[in-house]
C-alpha positions in Angstrom: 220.3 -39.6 -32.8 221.7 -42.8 -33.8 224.8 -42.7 -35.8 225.6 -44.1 -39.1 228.5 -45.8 -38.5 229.5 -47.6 -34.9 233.2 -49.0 -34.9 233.5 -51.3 -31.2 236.3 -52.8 -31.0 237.5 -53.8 -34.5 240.4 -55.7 -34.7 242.2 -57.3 -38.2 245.2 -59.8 -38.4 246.2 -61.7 -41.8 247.5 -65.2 -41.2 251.8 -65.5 -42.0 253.8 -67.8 -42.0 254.9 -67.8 -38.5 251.4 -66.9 -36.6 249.6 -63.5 -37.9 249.8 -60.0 -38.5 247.7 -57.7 -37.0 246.7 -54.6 -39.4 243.8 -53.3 -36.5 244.0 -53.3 -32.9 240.9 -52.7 -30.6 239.4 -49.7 -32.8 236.1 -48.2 -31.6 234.8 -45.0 -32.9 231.0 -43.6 -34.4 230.4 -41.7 -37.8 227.4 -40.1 -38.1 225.5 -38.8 -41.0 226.4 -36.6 -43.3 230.1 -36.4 -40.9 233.5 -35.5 -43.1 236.4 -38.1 -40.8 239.8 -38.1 -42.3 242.2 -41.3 -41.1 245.6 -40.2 -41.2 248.8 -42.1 -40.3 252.1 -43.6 -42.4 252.1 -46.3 -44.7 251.3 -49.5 -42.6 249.7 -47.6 -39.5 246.1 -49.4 -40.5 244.4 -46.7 -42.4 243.6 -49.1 -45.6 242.5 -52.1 -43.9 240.4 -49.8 -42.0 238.4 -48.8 -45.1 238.4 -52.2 -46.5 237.0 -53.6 -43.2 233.8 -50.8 -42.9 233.4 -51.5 -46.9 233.3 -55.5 -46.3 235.7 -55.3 -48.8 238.6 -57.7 -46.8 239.8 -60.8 -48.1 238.3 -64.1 -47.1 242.0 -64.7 -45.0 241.5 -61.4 -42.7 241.0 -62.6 -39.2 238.2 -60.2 -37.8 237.1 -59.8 -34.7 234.8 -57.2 -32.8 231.4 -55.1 -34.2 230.7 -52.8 -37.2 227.3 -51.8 -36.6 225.4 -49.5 -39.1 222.4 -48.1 -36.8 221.9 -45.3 -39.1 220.6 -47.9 -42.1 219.0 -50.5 -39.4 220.3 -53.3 -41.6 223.8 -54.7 -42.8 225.1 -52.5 -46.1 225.3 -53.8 -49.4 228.9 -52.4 -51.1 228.4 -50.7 -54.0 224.7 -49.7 -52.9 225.0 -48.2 -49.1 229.1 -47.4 -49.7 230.7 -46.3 -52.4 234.8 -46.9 -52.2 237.3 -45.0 -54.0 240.8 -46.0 -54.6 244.0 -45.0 -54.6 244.9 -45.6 -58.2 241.9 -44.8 -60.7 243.6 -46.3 -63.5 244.0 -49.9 -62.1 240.5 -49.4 -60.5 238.9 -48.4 -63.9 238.4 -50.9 -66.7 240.3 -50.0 -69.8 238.4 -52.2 -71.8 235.0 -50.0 -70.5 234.3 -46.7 -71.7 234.2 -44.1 -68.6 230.1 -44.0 -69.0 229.6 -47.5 -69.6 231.8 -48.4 -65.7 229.5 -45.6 -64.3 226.2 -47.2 -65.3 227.4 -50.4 -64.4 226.9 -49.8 -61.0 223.4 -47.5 -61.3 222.0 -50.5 -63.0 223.3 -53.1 -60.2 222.5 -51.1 -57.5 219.6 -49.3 -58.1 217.1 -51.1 -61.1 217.5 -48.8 -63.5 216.9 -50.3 -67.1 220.4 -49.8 -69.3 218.4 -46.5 -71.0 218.0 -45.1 -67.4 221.5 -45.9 -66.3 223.3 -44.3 -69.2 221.5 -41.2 -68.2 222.3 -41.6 -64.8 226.0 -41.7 -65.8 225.8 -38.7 -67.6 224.7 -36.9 -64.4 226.9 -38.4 -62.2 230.0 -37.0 -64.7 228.4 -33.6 -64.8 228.1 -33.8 -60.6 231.7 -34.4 -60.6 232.8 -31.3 -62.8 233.6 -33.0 -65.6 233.7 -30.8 -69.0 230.8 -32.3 -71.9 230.0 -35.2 -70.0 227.5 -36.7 -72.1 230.6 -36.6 -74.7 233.3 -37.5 -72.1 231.0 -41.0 -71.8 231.8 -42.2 -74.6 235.9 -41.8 -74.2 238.1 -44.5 -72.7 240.1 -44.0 -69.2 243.5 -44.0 -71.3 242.2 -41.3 -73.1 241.7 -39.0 -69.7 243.7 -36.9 -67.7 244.7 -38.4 -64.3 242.5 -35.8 -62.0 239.8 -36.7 -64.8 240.1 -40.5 -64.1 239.9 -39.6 -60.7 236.5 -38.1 -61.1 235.2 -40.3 -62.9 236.5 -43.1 -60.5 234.4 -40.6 -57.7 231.5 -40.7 -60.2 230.6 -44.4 -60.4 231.1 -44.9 -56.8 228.3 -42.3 -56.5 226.1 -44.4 -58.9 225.1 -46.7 -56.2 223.4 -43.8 -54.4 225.3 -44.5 -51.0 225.0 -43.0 -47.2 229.0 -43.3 -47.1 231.9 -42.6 -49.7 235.8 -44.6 -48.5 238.9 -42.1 -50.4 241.8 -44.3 -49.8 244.4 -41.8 -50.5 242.6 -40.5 -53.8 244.6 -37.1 -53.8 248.4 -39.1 -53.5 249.0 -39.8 -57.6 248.0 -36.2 -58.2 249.6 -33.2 -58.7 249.5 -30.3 -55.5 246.7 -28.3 -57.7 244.8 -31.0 -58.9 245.1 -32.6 -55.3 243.3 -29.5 -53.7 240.5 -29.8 -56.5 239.7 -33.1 -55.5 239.2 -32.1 -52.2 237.1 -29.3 -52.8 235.3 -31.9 -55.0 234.7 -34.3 -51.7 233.6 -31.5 -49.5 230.9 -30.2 -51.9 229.9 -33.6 -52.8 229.6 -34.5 -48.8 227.8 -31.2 -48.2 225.3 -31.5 -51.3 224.4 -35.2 -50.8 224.6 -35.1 -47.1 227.2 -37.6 -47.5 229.2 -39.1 -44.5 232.7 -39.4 -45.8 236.1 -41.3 -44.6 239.0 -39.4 -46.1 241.9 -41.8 -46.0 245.4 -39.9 -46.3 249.2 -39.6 -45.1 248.7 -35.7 -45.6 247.9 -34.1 -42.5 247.0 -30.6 -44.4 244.8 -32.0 -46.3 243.0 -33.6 -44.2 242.4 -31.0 -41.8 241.2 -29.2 -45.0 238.6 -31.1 -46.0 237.4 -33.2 -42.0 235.4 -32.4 -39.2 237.1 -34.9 -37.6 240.4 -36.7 -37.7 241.4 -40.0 -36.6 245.3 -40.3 -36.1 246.6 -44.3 -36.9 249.7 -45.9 -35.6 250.5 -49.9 -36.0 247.4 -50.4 -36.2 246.1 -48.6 -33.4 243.5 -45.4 -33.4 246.3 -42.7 -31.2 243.8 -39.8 -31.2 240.4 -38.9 -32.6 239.0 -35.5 -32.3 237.9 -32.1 -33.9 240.3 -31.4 -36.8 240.9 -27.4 -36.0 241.7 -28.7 -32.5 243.8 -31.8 -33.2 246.0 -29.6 -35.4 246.3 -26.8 -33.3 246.9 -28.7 -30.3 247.6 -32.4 -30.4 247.1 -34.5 -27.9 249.0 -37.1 -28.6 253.1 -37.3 -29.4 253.2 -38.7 -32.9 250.4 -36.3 -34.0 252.7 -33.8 -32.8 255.5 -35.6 -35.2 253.1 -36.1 -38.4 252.2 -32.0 -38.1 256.3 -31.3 -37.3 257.4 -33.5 -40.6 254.5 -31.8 -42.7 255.9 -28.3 -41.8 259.2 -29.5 -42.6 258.2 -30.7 -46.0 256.7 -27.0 -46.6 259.9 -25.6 -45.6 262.1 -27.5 -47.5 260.1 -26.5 -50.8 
């Protein structure tokens, strides 16, 4: 079976002032359907511009080179539509001067026909699907007005709207609290399960990603270190600086 997703050889550099920097080196992996992959590594290791590059969300000065194929659609994905992206921050990614329903059929009425009638209902569902509490209500409020695992849902919700094969988390979890962290997660997983939904779980947290993947890619400088099961990558690395991202997680448990 064809996979969704085929990464061969992606590379990314931005243009600075003396020459370029490169954010992706020579990256080549699949995703298939339905298929939970977490991308863990530090800050600056490549994970963002990784999600930004499969979402065709890169600025016009990225310098790209290589293939992003998308065999399971059999055409090139439409943002929004085929891929729904959710970022770090919900409350710079949601509009404050937009009630919480209104951003949610926003994109159900871009992205899929639906008369403004048809997308308000859609919204509605969408903020049930993600757990939120009265959701026909909780349409009406405004994004100050919510909690910040609330925002978070509702930032999940309208980037279901669109009806997408694959969901981008860019570190959804790091603003959050250690509870409401593990409730997003549990979110993902159901949502991925219940939609068949192939999902790329950007984080730093190693824990959580093994949590929540089937797979785990492991970034450094840009480059993809190791890729594999995620019960096997964390029990046995095979790689050094996995072995030093599980080593500095269990000495962050320890010291709290």
């Amino acid at each position: 079976m064809s996979p969704l997703l085929a990464v061969r050889g992606l590379s990314v550099a931005f243009p600075a002032r003396e020459g370029r920097v490169e954010a992706l080196r020579d990256v080549s992996f699949d995703l298939a359907a339905g298929e939970r992959l977490a991308v863990i590594g530090e800050s600056g290791s490549g994970k963002t511009t990784l999600g930004l590059a499969l979402a065709g969300l890169l600025p016009t000065s990225a310098i790209v080179a290589g293939i992003v194929d998308w065999p399971g659609l059999g055409r090139a994905p439409s943002a929004g539509r085929d891929i729904g992206f959710v970022f770090q921050d919900p409350g710079a990614s949601l509009d404050p001067l937009m009630t919480v329903g209104e951003q949610v059929a926003e994109v159900a009425e871009a992205h899929l026909g639906l008369s403004r009638r048809q997308a308000r209902a859609a919204a509605v569902d969408r903020l049930s699907e993600v757990g939120l509490p009265e959701p026909a209500e909780l349409a009406h409020a405004w994004p100050h007005q919510l909690s910040g695992g609330q925002r978070q849902r509702v930032a999940i919700a309208a980037a279901l709207a669109g009806e997408p094969r694959l969901l981008i988390a860019d570190e959804p979890t790091s603003a959050l609290d250690t509870i409401v962290q593990a409730r997003i997660v549990a979110l993902l997983a159901r949502l991925s399960a219940e939609r068949r939904l192939a999902l790329v779980f950007i984080s730093h947290d190693i824990a959580l990603a093994a949590g929540l993947a089937e797979r785990i890619a492991v970034f450094r400088h840009g480059g993809l270190v190791e890729i594999g099961p995620a019960a096997e990558t964390v029990r046995a690395p095979r790689q050094l600086y996995t072995r030093m991202l599980l080593d500095a997680h269990l000495g962050l448990e320890a010291d709290a």
